[in-house]
C-alpha positions as CSV (number, residue, x, y, z in Angstrom):
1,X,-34.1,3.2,-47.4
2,X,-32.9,0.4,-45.0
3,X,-29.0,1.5,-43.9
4,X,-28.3,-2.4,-43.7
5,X,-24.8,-3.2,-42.6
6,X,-22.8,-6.2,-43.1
7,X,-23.4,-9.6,-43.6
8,X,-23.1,-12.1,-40.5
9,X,-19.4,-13.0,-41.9
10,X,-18.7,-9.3,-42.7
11,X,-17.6,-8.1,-39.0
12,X,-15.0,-11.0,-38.8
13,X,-11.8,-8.7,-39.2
14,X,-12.4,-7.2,-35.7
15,X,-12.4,-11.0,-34.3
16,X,-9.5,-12.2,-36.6
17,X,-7.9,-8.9,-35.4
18,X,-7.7,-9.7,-31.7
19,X,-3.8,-9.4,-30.5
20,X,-2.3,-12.2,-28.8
21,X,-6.2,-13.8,-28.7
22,X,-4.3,-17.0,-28.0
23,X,-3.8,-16.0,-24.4
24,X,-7.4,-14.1,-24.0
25,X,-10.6,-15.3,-23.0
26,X,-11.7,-13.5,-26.3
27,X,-11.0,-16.3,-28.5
28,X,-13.5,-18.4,-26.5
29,X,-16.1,-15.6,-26.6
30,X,-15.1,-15.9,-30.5
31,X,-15.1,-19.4,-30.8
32,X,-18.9,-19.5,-29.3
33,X,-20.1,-17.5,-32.7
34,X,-17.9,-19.2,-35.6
35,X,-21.0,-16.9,-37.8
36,X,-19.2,-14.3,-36.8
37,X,-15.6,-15.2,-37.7
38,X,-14.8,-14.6,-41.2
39,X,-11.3,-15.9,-43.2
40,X,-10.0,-11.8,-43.9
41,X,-7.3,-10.7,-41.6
42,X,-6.6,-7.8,-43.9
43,X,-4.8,-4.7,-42.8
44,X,-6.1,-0.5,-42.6
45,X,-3.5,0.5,-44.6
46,X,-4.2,3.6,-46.8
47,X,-5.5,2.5,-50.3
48,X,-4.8,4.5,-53.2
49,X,-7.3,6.4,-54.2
50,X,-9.7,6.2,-51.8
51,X,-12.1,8.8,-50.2
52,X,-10.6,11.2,-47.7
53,X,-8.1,9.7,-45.0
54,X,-6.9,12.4,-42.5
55,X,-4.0,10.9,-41.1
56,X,-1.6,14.1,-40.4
57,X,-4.3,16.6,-39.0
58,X,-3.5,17.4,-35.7
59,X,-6.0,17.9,-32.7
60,X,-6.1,17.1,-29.0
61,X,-8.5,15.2,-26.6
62,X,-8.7,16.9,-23.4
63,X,-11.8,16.6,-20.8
64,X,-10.9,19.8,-18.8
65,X,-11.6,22.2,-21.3
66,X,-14.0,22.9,-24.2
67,X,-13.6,21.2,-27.2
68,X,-13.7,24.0,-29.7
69,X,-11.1,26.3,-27.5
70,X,-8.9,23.6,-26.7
71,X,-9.0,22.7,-30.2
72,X,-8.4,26.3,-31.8
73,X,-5.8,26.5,-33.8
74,X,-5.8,22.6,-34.7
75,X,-9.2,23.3,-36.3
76,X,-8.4,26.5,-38.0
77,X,-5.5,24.5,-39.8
78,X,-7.7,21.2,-40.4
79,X,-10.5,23.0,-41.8
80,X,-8.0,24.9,-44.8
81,X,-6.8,21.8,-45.4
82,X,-10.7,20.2,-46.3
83,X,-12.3,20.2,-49.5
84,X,-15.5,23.1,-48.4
85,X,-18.2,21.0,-48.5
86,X,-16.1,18.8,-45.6
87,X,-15.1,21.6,-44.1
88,X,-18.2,23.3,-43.5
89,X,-19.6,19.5,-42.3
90,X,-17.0,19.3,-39.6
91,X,-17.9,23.0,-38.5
92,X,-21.6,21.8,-38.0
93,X,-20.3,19.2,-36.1
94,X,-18.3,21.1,-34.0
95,X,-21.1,23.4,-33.3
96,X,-23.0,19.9,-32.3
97,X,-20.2,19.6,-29.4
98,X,-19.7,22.9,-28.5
99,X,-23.9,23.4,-28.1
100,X,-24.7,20.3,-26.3
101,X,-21.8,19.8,-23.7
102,X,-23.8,21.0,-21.1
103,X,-27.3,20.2,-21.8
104,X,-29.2,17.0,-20.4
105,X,-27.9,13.7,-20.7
106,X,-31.3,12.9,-23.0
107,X,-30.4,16.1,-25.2
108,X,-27.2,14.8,-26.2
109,X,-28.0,11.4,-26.9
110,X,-30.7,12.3,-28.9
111,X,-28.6,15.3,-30.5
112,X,-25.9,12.9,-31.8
113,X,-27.9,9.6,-33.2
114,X,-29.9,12.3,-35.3
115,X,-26.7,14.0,-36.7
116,X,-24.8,11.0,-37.5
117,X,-28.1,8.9,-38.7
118,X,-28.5,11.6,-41.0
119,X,-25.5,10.9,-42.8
120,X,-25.5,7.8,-45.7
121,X,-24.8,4.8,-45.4
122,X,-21.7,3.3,-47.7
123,X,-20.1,0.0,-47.4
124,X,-16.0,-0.2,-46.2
125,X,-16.1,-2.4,-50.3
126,X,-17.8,0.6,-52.1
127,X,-16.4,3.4,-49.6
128,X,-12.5,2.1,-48.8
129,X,-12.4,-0.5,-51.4
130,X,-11.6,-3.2,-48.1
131,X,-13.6,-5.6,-46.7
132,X,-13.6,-4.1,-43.2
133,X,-12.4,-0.6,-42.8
134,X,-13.1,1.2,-39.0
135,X,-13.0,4.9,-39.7
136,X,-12.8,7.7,-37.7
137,X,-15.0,10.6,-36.9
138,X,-13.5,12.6,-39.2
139,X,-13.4,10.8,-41.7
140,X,-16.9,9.4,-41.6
141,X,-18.1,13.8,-41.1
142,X,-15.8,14.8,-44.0
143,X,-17.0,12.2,-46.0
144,X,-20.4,12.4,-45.0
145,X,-21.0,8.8,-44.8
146,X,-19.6,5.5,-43.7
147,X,-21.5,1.9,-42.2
148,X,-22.6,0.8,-39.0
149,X,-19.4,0.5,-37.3
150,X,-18.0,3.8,-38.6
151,X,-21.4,5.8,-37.4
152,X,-21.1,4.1,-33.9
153,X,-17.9,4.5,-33.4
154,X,-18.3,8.4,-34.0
155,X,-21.5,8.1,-31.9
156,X,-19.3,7.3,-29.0
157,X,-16.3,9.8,-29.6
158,X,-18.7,12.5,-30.0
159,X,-20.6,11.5,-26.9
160,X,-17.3,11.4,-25.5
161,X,-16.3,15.0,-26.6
162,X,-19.3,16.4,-25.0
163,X,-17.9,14.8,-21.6
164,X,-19.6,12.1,-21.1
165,X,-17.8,9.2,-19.1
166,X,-16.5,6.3,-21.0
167,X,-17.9,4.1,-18.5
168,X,-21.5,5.1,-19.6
169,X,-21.2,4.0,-22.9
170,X,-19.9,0.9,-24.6
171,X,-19.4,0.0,-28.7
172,X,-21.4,-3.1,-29.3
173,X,-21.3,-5.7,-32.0
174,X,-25.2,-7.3,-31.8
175,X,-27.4,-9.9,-33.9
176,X,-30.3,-8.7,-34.8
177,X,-33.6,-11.1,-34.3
178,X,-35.3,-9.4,-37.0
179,X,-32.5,-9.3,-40.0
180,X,-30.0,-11.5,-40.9
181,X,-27.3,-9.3,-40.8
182,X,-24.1,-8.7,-38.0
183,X,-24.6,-5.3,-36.6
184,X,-22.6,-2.2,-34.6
185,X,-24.6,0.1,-32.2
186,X,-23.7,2.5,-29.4
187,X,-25.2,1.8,-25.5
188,X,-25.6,4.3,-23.3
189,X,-26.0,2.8,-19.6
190,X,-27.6,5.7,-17.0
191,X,-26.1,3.7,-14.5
192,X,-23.9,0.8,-13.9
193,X,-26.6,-1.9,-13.0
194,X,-28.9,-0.4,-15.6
195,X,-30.2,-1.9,-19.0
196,X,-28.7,0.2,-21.7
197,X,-30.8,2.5,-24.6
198,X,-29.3,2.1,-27.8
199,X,-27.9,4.4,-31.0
200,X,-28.6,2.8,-33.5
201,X,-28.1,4.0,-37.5
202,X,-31.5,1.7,-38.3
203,X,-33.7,2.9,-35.6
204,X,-33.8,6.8,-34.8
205,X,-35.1,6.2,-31.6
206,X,-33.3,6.3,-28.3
207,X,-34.7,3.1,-26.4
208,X,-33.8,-0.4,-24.9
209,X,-33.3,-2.9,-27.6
210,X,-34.3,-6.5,-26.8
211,X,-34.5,-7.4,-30.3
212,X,-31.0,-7.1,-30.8
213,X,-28.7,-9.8,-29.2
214,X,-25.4,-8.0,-27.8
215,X,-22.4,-10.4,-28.7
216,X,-19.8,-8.3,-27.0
217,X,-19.0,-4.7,-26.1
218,X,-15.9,-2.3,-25.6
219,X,-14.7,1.0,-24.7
220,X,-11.2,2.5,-23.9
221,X,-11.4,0.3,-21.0
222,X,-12.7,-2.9,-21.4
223,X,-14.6,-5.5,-23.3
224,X,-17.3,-7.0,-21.9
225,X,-19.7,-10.1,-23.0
226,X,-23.7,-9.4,-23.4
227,X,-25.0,-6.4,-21.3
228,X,-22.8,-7.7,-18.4
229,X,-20.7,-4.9,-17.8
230,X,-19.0,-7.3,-14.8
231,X,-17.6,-10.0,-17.2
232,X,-14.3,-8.4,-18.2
233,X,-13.4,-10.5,-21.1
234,X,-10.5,-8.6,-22.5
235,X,-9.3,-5.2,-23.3
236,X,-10.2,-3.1,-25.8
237,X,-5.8,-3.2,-26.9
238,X,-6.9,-6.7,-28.1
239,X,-8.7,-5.9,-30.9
240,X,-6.3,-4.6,-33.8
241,X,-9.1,-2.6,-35.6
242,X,-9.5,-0.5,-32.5
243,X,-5.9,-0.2,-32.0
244,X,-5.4,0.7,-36.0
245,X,-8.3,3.7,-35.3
246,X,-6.7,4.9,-32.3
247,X,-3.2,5.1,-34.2
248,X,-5.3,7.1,-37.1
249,X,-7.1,9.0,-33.9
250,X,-3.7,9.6,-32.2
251,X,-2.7,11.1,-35.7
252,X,-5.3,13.3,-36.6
253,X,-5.2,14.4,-32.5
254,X,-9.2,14.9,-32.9
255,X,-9.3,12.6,-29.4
């Protein structure tokens, strides 16, 4: 079944969410795909009654030491507080991490997109009842599911957890030549002046994607436009969906 993911005016909330865009060369970046920019400027704000939202688990991002023993005993109390069929999902994902850290570059890449292309795909309308909804890692894994921005994002966390550098990877929003659709995928760049291989929850393999047009890309340090990791556009602290998930990140202490 085709995971499709939003339509072209779907991925406007992380546009309309841009902080003090006003005064950032975002908004022109923006303003040169109107497509792209819908009319919702709706808060992440729990809704009632939606599917599992972790906000109060507590774990910690380190890069110095193993994820599962830096992790102990912020694990042990997260996974009690999971339904089982979560719990035993975040355990397999854990054991992901914990096997992969130090294996090739190729093994890990490959390692995640299968793992989290695995999972369904579900809609932020049918999943969170919003029209845009970033999750987190854990949510998406306890879930078992979320869209194209949701698997990416966890793509790139996980990634991250197994110690690879921020700087190789950037969270890109693309249009897609073939389908009519706005799109989220994860980059990996094996260098800086290199053309990226994409993760991507409609393609299971690892490769360079020049059907897909990158509009812009971010990671905990910048936002850059296209594959030109030189044209610092903005910072990530501009976009208010990423800030929202890193206050939900900071609470659950997963990163």
């Amino acid at each position: 079944m085709l995971r499709s993911c939003h339509r072209i005016n779907g991925l406007g909330g992380a546009f309309k969410g841009f902080v003090n865009a006003s005064r950032s060369p975002l908004k022109a970046l923006v303003a040169s795909f109107p497509l792209w920019c819908s009319m919702h400027a709706h808060s992440l704000e729990k809704v009632p009654g939606h599917p599992l939202s972790l906000h109060q688990t507590t774990v910690k991002f380190s890069s110095d030491i193993p994820f599962n023993e830096r992790n102990s005993h912020s694990i042990a109390r997260l996974l009690k507080r999971l339904p089982q069929e979560s719990a035993l999902r975040v355990r397999e994902w854990l054991k992901l991490v914990e096997q992969n850290r130090l294996r090739p570059m190729v093994t890990k890449l490959k390692a995640v997109n299968d793992y989290f292309n695995a999972l369904a795909y579900i809609s932020d309308e049918e999943m969170w009842q919003v029209e845009d909804y970033w999750a987190t890692p854990l949510e998406v894994i306890s879930n078992g599911k979320g869209d194209c921005e949701d698997l990416a994002i966890a793509k790139y966390f996980t990634l991250r957890a197994m110690g690879v550098s921020s700087q190789q990877l950037g969270i890109s929003y693309v249009k897609s030549y073939r389908l009519p659709t706005a799109h989220m995928v994860l980059d990996y760049y094996d260098s800086r002046e290199s053309r990226p291989v994409t993760l991507d929850n409609l393609d299971d393999t690892i490769r360079e994607r020049p059907d897909l047009n990158a509009i812009y890309s971010f990671n905990e340090e910048h936002v850059w436009s296209s594959h030109n990791r030189s044209s610092n556009v903005g910072s990530p602290s501009e976009i208010r969906h990423w800030l929202l998930l890193q206050e939900k990140l900071s609470d659950q202490l997963l990163f």
